[in-house]
C-alpha positions in Angstrom: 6.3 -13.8 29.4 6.9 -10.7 31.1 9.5 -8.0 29.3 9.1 -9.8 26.1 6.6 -6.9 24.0 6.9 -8.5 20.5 5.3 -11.8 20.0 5.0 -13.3 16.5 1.8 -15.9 15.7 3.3 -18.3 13.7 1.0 -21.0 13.5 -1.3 -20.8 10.7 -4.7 -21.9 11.7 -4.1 -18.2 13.9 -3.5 -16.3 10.7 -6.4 -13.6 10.8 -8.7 -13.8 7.7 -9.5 -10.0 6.6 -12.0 -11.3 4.5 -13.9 -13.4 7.2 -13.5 -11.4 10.1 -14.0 -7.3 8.6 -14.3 -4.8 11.7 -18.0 -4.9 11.5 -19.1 -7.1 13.4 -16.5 -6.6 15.8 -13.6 -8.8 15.4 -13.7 -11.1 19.0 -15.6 -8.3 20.7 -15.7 -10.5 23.7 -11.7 -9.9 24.2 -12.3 -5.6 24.2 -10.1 -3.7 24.3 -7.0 -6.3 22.6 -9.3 -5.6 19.9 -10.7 -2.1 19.7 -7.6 -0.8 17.8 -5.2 -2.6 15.1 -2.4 -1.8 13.3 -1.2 -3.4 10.0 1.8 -2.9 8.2 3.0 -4.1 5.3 5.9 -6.0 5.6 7.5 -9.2 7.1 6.3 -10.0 10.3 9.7 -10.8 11.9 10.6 -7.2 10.7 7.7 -5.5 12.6 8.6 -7.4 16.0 12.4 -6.5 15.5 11.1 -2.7 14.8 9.1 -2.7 17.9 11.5 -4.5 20.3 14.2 -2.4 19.1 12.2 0.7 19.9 11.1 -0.8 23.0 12.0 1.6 26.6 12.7 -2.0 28.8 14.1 -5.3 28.1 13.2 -6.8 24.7 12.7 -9.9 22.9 10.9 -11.6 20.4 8.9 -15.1 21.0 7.2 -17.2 18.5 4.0 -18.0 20.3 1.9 -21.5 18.5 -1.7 -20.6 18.9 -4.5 -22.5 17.2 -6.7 -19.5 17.1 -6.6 -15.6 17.1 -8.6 -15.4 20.8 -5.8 -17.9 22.0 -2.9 -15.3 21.1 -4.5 -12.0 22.1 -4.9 -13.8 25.4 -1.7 -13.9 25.4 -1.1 -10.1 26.0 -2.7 -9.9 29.1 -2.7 -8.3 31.5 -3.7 -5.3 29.8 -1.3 -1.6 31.2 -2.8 1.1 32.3 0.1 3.4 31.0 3.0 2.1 28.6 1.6 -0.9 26.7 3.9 -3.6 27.3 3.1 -6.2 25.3 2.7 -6.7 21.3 1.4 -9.4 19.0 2.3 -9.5 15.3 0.0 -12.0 12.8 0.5 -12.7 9.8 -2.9 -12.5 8.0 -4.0 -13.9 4.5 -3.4 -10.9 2.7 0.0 -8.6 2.3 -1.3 -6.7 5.6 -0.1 -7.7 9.0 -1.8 -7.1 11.9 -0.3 -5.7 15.4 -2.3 -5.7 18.6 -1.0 -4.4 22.5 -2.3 -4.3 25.6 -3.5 -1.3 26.5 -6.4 -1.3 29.1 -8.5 1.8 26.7 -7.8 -0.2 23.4 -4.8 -0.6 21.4 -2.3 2.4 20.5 -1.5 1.5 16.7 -0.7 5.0 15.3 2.6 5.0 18.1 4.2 1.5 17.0 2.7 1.3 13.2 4.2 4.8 12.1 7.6 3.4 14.1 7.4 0.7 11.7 6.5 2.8 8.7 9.3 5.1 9.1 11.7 2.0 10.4 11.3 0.3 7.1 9.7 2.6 4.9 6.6 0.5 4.1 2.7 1.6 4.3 0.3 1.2 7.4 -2.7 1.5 8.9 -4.9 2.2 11.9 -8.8 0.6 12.4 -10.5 1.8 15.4 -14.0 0.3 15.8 -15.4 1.0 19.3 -19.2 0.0 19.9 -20.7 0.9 23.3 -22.5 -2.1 22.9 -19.4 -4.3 23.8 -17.4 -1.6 25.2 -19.7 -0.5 27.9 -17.2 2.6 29.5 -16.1 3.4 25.5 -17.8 6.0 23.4 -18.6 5.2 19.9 -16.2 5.5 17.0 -15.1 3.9 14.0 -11.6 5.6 12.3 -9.1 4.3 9.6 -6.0 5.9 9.1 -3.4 5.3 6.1 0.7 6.0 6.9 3.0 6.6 4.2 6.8 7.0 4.8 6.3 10.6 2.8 3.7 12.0 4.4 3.8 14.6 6.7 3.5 12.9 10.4 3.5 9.9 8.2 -0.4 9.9 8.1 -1.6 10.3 4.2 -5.4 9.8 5.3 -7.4 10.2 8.8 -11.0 9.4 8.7 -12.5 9.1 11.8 -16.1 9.3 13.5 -16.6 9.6 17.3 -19.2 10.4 19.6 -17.3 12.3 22.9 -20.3 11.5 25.2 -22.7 14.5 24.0 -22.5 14.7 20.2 -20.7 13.2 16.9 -17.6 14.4 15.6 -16.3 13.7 11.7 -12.8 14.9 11.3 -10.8 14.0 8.2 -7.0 14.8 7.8 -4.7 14.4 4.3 -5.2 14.1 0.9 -8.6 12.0 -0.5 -7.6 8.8 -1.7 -10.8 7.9 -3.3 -10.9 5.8 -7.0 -13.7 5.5 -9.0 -14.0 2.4 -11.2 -14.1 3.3 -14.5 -15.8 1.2 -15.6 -18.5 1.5 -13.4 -18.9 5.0 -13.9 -19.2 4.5 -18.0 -22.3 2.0 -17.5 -24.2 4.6 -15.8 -24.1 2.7 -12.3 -22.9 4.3 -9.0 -19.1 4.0 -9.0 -17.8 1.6 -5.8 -15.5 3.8 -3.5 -12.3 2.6 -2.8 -9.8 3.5 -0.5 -6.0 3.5 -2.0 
């Protein structure tokens, strides 16, 4: 489907499963780099492909695609681009997140369509990078999350991210901590379960 960048999985046996299929292990590392970055937004899926096709450079146009799993619709973005990532698929998953994968050849480019979509309809999002050499042989390590708010400054309210550059680890974190303690966890005398909000 070439100049179409915004395809919508509809079918749902595809729907991704955040619960079953958490970043670590990698989710289908066998398909690197569809995977290696997602974005999620939280809204309508039909509104995040009209937002990207919208602010699509070429020719744009939205296509249902009726895949029976998750590997069968990131196939569907290949080949991956060396430069502008040309293609886009949105999935609906079985939470309130959706997730949005392109096909860039070095991994996915979420913070560029994600915080289009944030500002676009004023909704919260979110970057997951994991990146394991050990499936992603010409990749250094890393593992980042980043949480986009419409008010925030760049529209980034938290950047936590972990990377090794090839000699050494980096940590860098950006924003305002966004870090609960349960209560009632901490009134027992246990240790208090971290939560990101």
């Amino acid at each position: 489907m070439p100049g179409c960048p915004a395809l919508i999985a509809n079918d749902p046996s595809a729907l991704v499963d955040l619960h079953r299929n958490r970043m670590t292990p990698p989710l289908l590392p066998q398909l690197d780099p569809l995977t290696r970055e997602v974005g999620f937004a939280k809204a309508a899926p039909a509104e995040i492909a009209k937002v990207i096709a919208d602010w699509w450079q070429g020719s744009a146009e939205i296509a249902g695609v009726h895949a029976t799993t998750l590997e069968e619709a990131l196939n569907l973005l290949l080949p991956l681009e060396q430069a502008a990532h040309s293609r886009f698929l949105v999935v609906p998953t079985t939470s309130e997140w959706v997730a949005v994968f392109d096909n860039g050849s070095h991994g996915g480019d979420p913070f560029t369509f994600i915080t289009r979509v944030v500002e676009s309809l004023g909704v919260s999002g979110l970057r997951v990078a994991l990146v394991d050499p050990s499936w992603a042989p010409n990749a250094y390590a890393a593992r980042i999350i980043e949480i986009y708010e419409p008010d925030s400054l760049l529209f980034t309210r938290r950047s936590v991210a972990v990377a090794h550059d090839g000699s050494a680890w980096d940590f860098h974190t950006y924003g305002r901590t966004v870090i609960r303690r349960e209560s009632s966890l901490v009134r027992r005398g246990s240790n208090a379960r971290q939560v990101l909000g």
